[in-house]
N, C-alpha and C positions, 0 to 999 in steps of 0.2 A: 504494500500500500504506500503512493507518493504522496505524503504530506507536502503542501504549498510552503512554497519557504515562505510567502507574506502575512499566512495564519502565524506561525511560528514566532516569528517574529514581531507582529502586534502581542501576541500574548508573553514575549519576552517586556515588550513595552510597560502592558499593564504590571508585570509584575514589578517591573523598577520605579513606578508610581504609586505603587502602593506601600504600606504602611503597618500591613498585618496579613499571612498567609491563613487563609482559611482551608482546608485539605479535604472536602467533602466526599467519603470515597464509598463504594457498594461492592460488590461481589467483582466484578468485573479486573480489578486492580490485581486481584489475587491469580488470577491467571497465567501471566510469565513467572509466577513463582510456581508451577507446577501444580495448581489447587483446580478443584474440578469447577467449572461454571453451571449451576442447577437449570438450565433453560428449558422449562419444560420437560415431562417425566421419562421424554429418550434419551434426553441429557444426565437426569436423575438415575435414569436405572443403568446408563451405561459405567457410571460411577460405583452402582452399589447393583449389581447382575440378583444376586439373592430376591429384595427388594422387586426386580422387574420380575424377575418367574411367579413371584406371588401376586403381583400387580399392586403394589401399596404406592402409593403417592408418594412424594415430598410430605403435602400436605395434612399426609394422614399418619405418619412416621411421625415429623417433628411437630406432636403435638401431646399434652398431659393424660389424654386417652389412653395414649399407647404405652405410658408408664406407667398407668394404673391396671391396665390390660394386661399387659406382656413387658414387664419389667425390663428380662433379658435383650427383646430385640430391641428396648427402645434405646437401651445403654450399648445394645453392638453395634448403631447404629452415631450415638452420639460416643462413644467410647473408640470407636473407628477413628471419627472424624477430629476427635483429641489428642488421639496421636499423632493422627496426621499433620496437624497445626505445628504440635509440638517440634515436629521433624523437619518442617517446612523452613527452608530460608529464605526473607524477603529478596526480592528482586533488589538492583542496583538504582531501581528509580526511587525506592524509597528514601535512601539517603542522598537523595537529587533534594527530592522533598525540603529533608528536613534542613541542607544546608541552606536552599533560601531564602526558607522560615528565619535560618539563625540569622542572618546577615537584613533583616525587616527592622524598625525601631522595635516593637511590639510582636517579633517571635512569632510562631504558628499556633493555632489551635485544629487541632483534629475532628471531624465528626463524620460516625464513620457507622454504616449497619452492620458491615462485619462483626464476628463474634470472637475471630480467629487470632486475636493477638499481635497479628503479624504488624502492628506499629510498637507496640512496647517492645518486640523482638529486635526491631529495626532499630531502636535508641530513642526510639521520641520520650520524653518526659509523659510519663503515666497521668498526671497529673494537669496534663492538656489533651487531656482524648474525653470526647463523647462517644459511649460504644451504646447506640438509642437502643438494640436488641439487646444489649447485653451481653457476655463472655459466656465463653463454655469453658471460662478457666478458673471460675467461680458457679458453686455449687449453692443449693438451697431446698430444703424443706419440699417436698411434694404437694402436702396438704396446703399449705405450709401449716407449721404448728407453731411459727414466730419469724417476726423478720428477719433473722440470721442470713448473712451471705458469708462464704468463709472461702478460701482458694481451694483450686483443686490438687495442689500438686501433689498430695500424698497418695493420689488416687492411681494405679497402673494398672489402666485396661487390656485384660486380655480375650480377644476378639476373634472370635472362629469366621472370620470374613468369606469363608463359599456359603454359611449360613447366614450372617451379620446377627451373631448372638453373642452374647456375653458368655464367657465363660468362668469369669471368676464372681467374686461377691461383688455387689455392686456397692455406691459410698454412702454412707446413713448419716441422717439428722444427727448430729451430736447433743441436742437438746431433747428431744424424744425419741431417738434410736429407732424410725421409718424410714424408709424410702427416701433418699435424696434425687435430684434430678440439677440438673446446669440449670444456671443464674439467666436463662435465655426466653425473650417472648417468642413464644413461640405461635402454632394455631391453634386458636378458638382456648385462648388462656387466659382465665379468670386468676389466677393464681400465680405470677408472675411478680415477683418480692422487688419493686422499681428504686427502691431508696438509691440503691449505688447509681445506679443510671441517673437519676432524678440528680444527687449530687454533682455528680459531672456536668448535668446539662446546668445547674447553677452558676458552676464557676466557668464554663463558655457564655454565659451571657454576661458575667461580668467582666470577661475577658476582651467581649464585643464592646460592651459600654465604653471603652478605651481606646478603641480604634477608629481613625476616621476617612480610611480609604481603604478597607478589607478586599480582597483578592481572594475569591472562589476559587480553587482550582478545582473541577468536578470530574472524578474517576470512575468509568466502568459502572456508573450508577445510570439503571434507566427507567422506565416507566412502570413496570408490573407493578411492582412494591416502590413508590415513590418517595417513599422516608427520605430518603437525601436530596432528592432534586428537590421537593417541596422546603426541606431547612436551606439549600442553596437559594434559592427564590427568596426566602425571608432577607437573604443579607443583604441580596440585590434592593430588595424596597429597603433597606436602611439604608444604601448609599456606595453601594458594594459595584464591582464586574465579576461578570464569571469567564474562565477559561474553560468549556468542557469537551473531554479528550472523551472521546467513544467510536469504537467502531461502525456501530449501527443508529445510535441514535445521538446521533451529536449536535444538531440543530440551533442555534441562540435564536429568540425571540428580536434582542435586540443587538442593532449595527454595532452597538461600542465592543461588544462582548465578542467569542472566537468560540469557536467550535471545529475541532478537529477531529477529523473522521480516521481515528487509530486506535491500538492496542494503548495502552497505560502506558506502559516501557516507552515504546517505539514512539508516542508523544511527549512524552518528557525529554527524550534523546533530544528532537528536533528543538524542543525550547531551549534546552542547553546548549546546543550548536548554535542558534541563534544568539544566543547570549554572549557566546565566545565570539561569535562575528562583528558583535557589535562593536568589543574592544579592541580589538585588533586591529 
């Protein structure tokens, strides 16, 4: 795919005018890091094979049913996908990212649907990420039987992946000794313990309250589940540009704004190249 060097470069523009990196990122980003992209349930089950011979959805999988149902496959399923994380190393755009966040008066803030860690992996300051679904590297209560979220690292799933079942004990409430499940909104989830998330989105708003020319940069996030584009829109009405890098759906509404019709990586590259061009 030939990205325009004069996209590229407008969005090298906006970024040296700006004032604070906003990093709004979706599922999409995590793909030159080797992580699967869920697009619809051919995509899902070529991911997870077990899952498609049974014909279980995404959406009937990653939801508190299937923990109250069938414990093991909802943990071989989410226990799969924890290690996977775990094992995962971010791509070279992320620390694209974050060095020209560092180099902004006002630093980056992250907001992000992923659950996958891969920004705290990458070195971003935990402490500027909104993760609005929440982690799967934090754990909580089924029922829940209190608000506790606790991490999960004690936890080492072992995962018979031709079945996508659990094979060992799965991780309990340490306050009522049940059924634990990930710290993640999931579907059709009344029971989703939001304080950590709800914190985070706290101090990103008070992070915005300080900036006065924010810079979107919008990854790999597109329409189905619009959590990110709709936060990316909010910053725009507060005064914001967005730069959004997408393969398929990369469109701006408006002139001032870029949209670049690529992979994550392979648009970050070209703004980097751009940036280098300009000095030289």
């Amino acid at each position: 795919m030939t990205i325009e060097k004069d996209l590229a470069a407008r969005a090298a523009e906006l970024l040296a005018q700006s004032d604070g990196l906003v990093i709004a990122a979706g599922a999409g980003i995590g793909v030159d890091s080797g992580l699967p992209d869920f697009r619809g349930n051919e995509g899902f089950w070529k991911a997870y094979p077990a899952l498609g011979r049974a014909r279980i959805e995404f959406t009937s999988i990653a939801s508190p049913r299937t923990f109250h149902e069938d414990p093991a496959l909802a943990w071989g399923f989410y226990g799969h996908r924890l290690a996977l994380y775990r094992d995962t190393v971010p791509h070279e755009g992320f620390a694209l990212l974050k060095a020209w966040g560092e180099a902004l008066d006002h630093g980056c803030f992250v907001f992000t649907s992923n659950v996958d860690g891969q920004f705290q992996k990458a070195g971003f300051d935990g402490g500027a990420i909104h993760e609005c679904h929440g982690s799967i590297h934090h754990l909580q209560c089924l029922e829940p039987c209190c608000g506790r979220i606790w991490p999960a690292d004690d936890f080492a799933p072992d995962v018979d992946a031709d079945r996508c079942r659990l094979r060992n004990e799965p991780p309990l409430c340490p306050n009522c000794g049940g059924l634990a499940r990930p710290n993640i909104l999931m579907f059709c989830d009344w029971s989703w313990v939001e304080r950590r998330s709800a914190m985070q989105a706290a101090r990103l708003e008070a992070w915005l309250s300080q900036v006065h020319r924010p810079l979107v940069i919008e990854l790999g996030a597109g329409t189905a589940i619009p959590s990110v584009r709709r936060f990316g829109h909010s910053v725009v009405q507060r005064g914001g540009r967005t730069v959004r890098i997408n393969p398929r759906e990369h469109a701006v509404g408006n002139a001032a704004d870029v949209g670049i019709a690529a992979g994550a990586l392979e648009g970050l590259h070209a703004i980097a190249a751009a940036m280098q061009s300009s000095v030289s």
